[in-house]
Each structure stands twice: as C-alpha cells, then as structure tokens.
C-alpha positions as CSV (number, residue, x, y, z in Angstrom):
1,X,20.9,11.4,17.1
2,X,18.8,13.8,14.8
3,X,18.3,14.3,10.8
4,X,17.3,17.7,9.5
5,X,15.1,18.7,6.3
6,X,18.4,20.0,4.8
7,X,20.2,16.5,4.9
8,X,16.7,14.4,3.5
9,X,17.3,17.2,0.8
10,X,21.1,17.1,0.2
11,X,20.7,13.6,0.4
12,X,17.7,13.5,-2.3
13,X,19.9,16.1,-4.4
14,X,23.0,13.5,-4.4
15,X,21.1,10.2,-5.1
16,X,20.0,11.8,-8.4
17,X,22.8,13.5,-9.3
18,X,21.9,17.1,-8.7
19,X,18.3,16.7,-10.0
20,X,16.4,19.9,-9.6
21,X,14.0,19.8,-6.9
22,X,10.4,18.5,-7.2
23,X,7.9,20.8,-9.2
24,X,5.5,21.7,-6.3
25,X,6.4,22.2,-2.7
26,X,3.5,19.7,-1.5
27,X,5.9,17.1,0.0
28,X,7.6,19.7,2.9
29,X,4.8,20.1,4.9
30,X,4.4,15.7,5.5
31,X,8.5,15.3,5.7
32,X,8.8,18.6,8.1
33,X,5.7,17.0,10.7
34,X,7.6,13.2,10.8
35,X,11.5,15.2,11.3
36,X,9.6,16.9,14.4
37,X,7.9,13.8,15.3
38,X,11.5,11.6,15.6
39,X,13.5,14.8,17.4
40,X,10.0,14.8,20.0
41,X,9.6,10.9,20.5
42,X,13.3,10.1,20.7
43,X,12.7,6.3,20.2
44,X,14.5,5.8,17.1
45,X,17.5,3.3,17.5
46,X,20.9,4.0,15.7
47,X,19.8,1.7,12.5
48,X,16.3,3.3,13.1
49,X,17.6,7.1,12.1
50,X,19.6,5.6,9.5
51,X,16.6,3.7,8.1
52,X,14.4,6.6,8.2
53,X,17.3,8.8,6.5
54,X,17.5,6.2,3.4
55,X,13.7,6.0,3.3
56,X,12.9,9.9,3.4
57,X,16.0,10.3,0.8
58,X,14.5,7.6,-1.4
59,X,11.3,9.1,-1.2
60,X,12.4,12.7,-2.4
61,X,14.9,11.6,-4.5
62,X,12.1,9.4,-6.6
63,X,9.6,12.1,-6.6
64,X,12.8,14.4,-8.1
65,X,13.3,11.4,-11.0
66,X,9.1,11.8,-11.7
67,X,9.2,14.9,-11.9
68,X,11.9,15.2,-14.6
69,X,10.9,12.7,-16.3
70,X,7.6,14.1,-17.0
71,X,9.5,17.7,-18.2
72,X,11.6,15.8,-20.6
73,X,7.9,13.9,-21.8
74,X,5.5,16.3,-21.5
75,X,3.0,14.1,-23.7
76,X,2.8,11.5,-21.2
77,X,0.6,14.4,-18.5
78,X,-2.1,14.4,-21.4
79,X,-2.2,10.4,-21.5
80,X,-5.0,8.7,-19.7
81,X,-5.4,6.2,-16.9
82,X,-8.9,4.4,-18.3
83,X,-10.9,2.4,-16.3
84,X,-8.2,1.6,-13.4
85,X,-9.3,-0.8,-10.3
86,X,-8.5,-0.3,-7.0
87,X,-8.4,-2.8,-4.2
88,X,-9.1,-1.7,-0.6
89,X,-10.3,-2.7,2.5
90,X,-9.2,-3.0,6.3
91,X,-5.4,-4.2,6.3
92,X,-5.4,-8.1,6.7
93,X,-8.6,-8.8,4.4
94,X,-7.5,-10.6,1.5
95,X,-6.6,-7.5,-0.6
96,X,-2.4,-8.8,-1.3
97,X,-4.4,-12.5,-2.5
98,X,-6.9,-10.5,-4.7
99,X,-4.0,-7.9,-6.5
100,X,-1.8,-10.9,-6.7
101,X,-4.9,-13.2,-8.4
102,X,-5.8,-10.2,-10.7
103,X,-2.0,-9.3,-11.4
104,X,-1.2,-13.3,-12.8
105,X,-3.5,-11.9,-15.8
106,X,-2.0,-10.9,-18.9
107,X,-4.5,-8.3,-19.3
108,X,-4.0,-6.6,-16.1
109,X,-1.2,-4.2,-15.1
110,X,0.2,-2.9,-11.4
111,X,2.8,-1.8,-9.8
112,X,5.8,-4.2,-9.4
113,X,7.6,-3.8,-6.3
114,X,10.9,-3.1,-8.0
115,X,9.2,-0.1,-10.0
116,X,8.1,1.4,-6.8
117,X,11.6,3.2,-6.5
118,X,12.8,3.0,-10.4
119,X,9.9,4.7,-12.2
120,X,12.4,6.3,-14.3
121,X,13.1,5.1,-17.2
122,X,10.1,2.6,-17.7
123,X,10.8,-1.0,-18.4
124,X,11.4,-1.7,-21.8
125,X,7.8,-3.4,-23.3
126,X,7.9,-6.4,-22.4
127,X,10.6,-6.5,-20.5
128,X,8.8,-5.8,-16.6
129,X,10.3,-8.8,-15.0
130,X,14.0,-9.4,-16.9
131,X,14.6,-5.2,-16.4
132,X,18.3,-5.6,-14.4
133,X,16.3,-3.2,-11.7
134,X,13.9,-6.1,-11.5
135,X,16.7,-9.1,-11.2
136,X,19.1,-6.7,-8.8
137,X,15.6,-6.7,-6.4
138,X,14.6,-9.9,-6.9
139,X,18.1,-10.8,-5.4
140,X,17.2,-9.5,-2.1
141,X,14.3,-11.7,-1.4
142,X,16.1,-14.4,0.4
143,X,17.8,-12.1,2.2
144,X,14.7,-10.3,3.7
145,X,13.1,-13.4,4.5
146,X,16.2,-14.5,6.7
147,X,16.4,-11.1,8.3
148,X,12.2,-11.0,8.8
149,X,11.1,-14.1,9.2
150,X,8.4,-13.0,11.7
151,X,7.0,-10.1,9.2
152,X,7.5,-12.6,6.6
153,X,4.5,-14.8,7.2
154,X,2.2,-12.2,7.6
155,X,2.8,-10.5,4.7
156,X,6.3,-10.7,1.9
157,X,6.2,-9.3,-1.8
158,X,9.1,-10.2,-3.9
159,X,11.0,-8.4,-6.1
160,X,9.2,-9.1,-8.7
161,X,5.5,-8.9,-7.2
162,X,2.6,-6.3,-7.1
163,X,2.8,-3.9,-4.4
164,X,1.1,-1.1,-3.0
165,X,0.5,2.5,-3.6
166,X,1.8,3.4,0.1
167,X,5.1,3.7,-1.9
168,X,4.4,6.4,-4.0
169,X,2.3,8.5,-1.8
170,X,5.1,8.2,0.2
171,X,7.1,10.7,-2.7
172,X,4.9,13.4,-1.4
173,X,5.1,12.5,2.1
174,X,1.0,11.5,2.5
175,X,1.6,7.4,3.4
176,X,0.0,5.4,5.7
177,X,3.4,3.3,5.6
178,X,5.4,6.2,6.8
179,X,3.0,6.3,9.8
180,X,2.9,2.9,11.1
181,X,6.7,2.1,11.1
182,X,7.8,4.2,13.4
183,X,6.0,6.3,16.3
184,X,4.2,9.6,14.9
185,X,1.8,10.8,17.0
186,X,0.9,14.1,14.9
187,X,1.7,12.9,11.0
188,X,-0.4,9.9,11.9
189,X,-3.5,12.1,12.7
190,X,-2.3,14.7,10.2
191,X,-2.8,12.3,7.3
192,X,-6.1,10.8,8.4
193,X,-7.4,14.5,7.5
194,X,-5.5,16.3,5.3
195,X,-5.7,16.8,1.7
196,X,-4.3,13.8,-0.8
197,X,-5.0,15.7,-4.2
198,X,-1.2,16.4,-4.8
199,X,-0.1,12.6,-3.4
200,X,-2.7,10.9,-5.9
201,X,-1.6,13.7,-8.7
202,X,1.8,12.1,-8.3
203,X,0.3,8.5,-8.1
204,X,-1.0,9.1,-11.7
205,X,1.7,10.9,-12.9
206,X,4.1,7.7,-11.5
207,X,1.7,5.5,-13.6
208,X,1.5,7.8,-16.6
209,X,5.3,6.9,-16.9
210,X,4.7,2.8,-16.3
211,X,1.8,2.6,-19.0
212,X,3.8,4.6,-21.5
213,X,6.1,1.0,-22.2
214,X,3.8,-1.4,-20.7
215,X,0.3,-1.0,-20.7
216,X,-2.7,-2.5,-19.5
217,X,-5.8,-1.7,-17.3
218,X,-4.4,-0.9,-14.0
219,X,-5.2,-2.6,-10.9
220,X,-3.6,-1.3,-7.5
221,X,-3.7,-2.5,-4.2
222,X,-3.7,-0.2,-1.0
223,X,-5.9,-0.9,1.8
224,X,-5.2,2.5,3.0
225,X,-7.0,4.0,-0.1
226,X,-10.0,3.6,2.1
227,X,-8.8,6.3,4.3
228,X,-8.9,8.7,0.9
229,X,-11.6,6.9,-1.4
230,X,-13.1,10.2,-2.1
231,X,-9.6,11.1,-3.8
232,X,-9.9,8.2,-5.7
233,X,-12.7,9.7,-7.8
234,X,-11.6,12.9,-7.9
235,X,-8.2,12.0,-9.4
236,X,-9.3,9.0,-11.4
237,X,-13.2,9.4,-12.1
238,X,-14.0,6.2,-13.9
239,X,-12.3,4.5,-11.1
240,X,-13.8,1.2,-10.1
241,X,-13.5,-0.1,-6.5
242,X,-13.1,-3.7,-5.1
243,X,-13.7,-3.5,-1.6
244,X,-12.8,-6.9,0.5
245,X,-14.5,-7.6,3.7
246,X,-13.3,-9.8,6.3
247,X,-13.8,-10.2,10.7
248,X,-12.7,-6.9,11.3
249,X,-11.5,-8.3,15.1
250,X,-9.7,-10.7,13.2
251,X,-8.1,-8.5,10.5
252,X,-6.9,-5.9,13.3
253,X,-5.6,-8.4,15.2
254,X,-3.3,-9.9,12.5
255,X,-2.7,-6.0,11.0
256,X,-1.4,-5.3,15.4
257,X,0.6,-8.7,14.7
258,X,2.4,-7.7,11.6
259,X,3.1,-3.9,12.2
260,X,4.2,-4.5,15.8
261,X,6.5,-7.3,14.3
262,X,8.3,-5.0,12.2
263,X,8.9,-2.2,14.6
264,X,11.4,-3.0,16.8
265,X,13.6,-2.9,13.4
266,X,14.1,1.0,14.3
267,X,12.7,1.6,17.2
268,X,13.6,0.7,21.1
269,X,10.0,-1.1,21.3
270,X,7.3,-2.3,19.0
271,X,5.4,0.8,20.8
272,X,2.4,-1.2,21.9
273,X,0.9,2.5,23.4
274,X,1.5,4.4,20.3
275,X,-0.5,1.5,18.4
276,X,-3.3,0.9,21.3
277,X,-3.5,5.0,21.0
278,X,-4.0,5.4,17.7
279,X,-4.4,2.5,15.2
280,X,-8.1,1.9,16.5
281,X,-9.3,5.0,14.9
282,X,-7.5,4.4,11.3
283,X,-8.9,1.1,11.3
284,X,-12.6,2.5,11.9
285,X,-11.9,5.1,9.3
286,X,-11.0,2.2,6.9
287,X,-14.1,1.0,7.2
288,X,-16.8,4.3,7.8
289,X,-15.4,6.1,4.7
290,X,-15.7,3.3,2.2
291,X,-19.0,2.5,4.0
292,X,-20.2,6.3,3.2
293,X,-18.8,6.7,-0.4
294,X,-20.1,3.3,-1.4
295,X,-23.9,4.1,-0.1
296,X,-23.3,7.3,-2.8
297,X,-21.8,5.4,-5.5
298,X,-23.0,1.9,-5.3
299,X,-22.6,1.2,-9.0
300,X,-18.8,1.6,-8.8
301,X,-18.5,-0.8,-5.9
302,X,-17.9,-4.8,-5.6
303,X,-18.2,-6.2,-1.8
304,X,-15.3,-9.2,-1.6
305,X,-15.9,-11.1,1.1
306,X,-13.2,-12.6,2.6
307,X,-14.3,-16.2,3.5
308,X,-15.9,-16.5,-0.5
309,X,-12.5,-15.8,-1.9
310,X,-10.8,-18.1,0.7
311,X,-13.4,-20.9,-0.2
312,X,-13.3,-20.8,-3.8
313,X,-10.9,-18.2,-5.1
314,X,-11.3,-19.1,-8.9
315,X,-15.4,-18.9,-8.6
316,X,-15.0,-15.0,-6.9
317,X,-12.5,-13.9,-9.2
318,X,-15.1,-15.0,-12.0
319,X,-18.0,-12.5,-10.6
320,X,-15.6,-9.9,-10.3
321,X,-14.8,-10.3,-13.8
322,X,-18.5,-10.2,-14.3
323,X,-18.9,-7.5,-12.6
324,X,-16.2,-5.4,-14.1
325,X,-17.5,-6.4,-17.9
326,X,-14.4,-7.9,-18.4
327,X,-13.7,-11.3,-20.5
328,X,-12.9,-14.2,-18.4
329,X,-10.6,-16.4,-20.6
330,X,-8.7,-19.9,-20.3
331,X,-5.5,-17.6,-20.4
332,X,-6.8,-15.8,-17.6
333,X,-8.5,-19.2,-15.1
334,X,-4.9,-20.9,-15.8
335,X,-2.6,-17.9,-14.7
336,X,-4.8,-17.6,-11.5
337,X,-4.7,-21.5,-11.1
338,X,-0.7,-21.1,-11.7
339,X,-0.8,-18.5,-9.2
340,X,-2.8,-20.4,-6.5
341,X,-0.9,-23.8,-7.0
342,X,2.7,-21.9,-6.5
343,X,1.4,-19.8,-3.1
344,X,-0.5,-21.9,-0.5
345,X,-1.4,-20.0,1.8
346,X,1.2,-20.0,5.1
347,X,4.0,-20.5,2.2
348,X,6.1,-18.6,4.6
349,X,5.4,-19.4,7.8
350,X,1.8,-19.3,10.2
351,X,1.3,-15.5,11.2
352,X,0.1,-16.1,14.8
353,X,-1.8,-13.2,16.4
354,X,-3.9,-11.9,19.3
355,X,-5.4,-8.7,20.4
356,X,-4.5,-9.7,23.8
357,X,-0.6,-9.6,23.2
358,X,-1.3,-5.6,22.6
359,X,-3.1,-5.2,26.0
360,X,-6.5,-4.7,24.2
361,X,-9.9,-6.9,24.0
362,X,-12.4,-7.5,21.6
363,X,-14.6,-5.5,23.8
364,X,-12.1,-2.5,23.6
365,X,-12.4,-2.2,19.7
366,X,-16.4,-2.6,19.5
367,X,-17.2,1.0,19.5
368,X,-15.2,1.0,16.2
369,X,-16.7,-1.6,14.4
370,X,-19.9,-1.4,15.6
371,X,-21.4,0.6,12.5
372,X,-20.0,-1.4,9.5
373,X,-21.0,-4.7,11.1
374,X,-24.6,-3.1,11.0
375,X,-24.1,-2.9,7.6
376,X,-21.8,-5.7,6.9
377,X,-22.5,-9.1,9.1
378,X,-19.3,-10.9,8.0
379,X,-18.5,-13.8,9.3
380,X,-17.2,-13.7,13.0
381,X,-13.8,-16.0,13.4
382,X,-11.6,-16.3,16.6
383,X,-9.0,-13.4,16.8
C-alpha cells in the first residue's frame, strides 16, 4: 500500500469542503519527508496507512480551517498572547500532572483536547466544556481506554482535558508526535534541526482564535518544546517557562514504555531499533537545549522537580504561583484539591517499564545524561 501528497491534499480539500489551501507553503516540505519515509520503511500495517491518511488529512485540513478563519477575522492577527506559560521537560516528568493542576484554575486557559482539531469556530464564552464538539469527544473516552488499555496507564487525556501543542504543530507538519508513532528515520532527525518559526506562527495564530471567546493567561503543555525553546521566545517573548525535572533513566524508560506501547497500532512491530537508534538523542536534546537557554535566561525559568510535586503537589503549585506573581486564591487551592482527589495517580492502570525490555542499559544512555545531571542532581529512582 502507498498514499501520495495529492490524496493527503484531496483528502484535506474534501473534509473542509473545498477550503482553499493553507496561506503559506511551510507544511509540504515536513508531509513530503514522512510520505517518503512510509513508501522507504514499508512497515505500515493496513490500519497503519489508513491511520496515517486520517491523521495527515486532519492535520491539513485544520491548518485549511485556521487559516480561513483568520481571513474572514483579520483583527484577531493583531491580538496578543500576554504572558503565556509553557510547560516542558523530558517526556515522563510530571509535565501532564502540572498542565492538569494549573488548568483546574479558573484563571488559567489551555488547549482542550477536543479543540485540538475544532479551532474553528471557537467555543461560545463559557461554553469550553458543553460545546457539542466537546460532548461528541468526550464520548470516545471509554472507548479508547478499552481499545488502549496498555497506553492508557501511562498516559490518557479525555475529551474534555488539556492537551499538548504536538497537535498543532502537527498542522504544519513540524511534530514530535508525528515522529514517534510510526518509524521515520529522516523527518525524525529533520525536525530536531529545522526551523519551527512558521509551526509556532500557526501555534499562536490557533490560540489567537481560542482567546478571542474564552480568554485567560495561557498555559500549554509540550515536553517537546524543549527541543525548540529558543522559538518559544522568538514567537512569544514574554513567555515564561516551567521546566520539570525528574530521573532522566526513569523518565526515558517509562517515555520507551508508552511510545513502544502504542506502536504496534500501525505498524508490524513496536520498532524497538528505530527507537534504540534514535530516541536517545531527542531525549538528550530535551534536556541540553533547555539546559543552554535557561543558563541565558534564568529569570524566565522555574526548575520543577519531580519528587517535590509528587510529595506535596499543593505546596509546589504555591511557589510556582509565587514565582509567576500570580495570586494564589481559595478558588484556586480547592480546584487543585478537586483535581488531585478525582485523579490518584495509577487511576488507569500501573505503567510498568524497563529499559531492559528495549535491549538497552542504564549504562547505554549515560553519555546522554551525563551533562544535565552535572547540572541537575535529581533524585536517582530504579528504572
């Protein structure tokens, strides 16, 4: 089996209804590198090319709806995103608890995952969780827990939840997430070092369109913004960054555990060699670049460690308040509380995971590490 640029295009052109095709041409040059990388690696099952049809198709067809959207509104290009937070760190450290914590505040606005792929129109104020979008979404959930149980307990975001960025970088083709589902050997090292300006353009532009109904000081979750933290502050300049900290042995562990988990959903194999080849290197780049920008800009960091927010969530979610200048209210302790009582942690299931399953060893990944535990002597746990 095969898919071609033309079909991702007719497909993205029939979704919407004949929508003309996105402003800028940034978006080719990422969905032309993954259509070579599926015809060369040939390990996409049947429901694997049709998953990576609907997903390309979504993508392009949603970057078609922004784009419209914003010519029919041209005011909203001239609104401002003030003060947003981002949260970032190695996958597996604590950044999903911290969005989620942050998110259970009235005063605080991300991403929902419904709105991910219905930016267009925005909610009705007010109305972010009772949009029919929402409720049609929020009607899956049991239904993606039964089919991924496994993927499940390392990491689910319902309907009606925060989720991350990956999503709309993805509508220019510039995603981590499009990397790590399936085996792509050159768009995997192509997006470590190639340039984000037009994905994070879109990113705000996406958000532009959210605030304009329901507003709020945004905070967004993507560990992989610390592969592109330097974009972060080119694109939004009096951007603030959480970073969380964790075992980084323990974190890449669970992060091998949950992407090799959901794998074998399109491909033959969870690819163990694709992810022994080339995962080490993101996750050091998740930590050196962060580590770099954050020696230059220390003022516009806050170090989260892990086992602190584990050990007293309510008490770290305080300093980080503190830290941002930012009131901390009754309203805002008894949403978090709320939040905490209604999500214990293993809610859906233990996520069990070794480095060992992957045919690597703690010694294989110290060259990686070596640098940011020089820097940053977490807490060592068993992996």
């Amino acid at each position: 089996m095969s898919l071609t640029f033309q079909q991702v295009v007719e497909g993205a052109r029939a979704k919407t209804g004949g929508l003309p095709d996105p402003d800028c041409d940034s978006w080719r040059e990422g969905l032309e590198i993954l259509l070579k990388d599926h015809a060369n690696q040939q390990r996409l099952t049947e429901r694997g090319w049709a998953s990576v049809r609907n997903r390309y198709v979504d993508c392009l067809a949603e970057r078609m709806v922004v784009d419209d959207y914003h010519r029919r509104h041209p005011e909203l290009a001239s609104q401002p995103i003030e003060r947003p937070v981002f949260i970032l760190g190695m996958p597996r450290t604590g950044t999903t608890m911290v969005s989620y914590l942050m998110e259970s505040d009235p005063a605080n606005r991300t991403m929902l995952r419904w709105e991910a792929y219905n930016l267009a129109p925005p909610a009705a104020p007010g109305a972010l969780r009772t949009d029919p979008r929402c409720l049609a979404e929020v009607a899956k959930d049991e239904m993606i827990l039964k089919a991924a149980a496994k993927v499940a307990a390392a990491h689910f975001e319902p309907g009606d939840s925060p989720t991350e960025c990956v999503h709309l970088l993805a509508q220019d083709f510039r995603s981590l997430m499009l990397a790590v589902v399936t085996t792509t050997p050159t768009y995997h090292d192509w997006l470590l070092f190639t340039d984000m300006a037009s994905a994070f353009e879109h990113r705000k532009r996406a958000m532009q369109i959210m605030q304009s109904t329901n507003p709020g000081r945004w905070v967004l979750k993507m560990p992989s913004d610390s592969l592109f933290v330097r974009q972060i502050f080119k694109t939004f300049p009096d951007a603030r960054v959480i970073w969380t900290h964790r075992d980084p042995y323990a974190a890449a562990a669970s992060a091998f555990g949950m992407r090799g988990a959901s794998r074998p959903f399109s491909e033959v194999d969870a690819g163990a060699d694709y992810m022994r080849r080339h995962f080490p290197l993101q996750f050091a780049l998740h930590l050196s670049r962060p580590l770099e920008v954050s020696k230059e800009r220390p003022q516009d960091f806050y170090h989260l460690y892990y086992d602190s927010l584990i050990a007293d969530p309510l008490a770290e979610m305080q300093r980080v308040y503190s830290w941002l200048g930012d009131d901390w209210t009754e309203a805002s302790e008894r949403a978090m509380r709320g939040w905490l009582s209604d999500n214990p942690q293993n809610k859906h299931g233990k996520h069990v995971y070794s480095f060992e399953e992957w045919g690597l060893t703690k010694q294989d990944m110290e060259p990686y590490f070596s640098d940011y535990l020089r820097a940053h002597p977490v807490e060592r746990t068993k992996a």
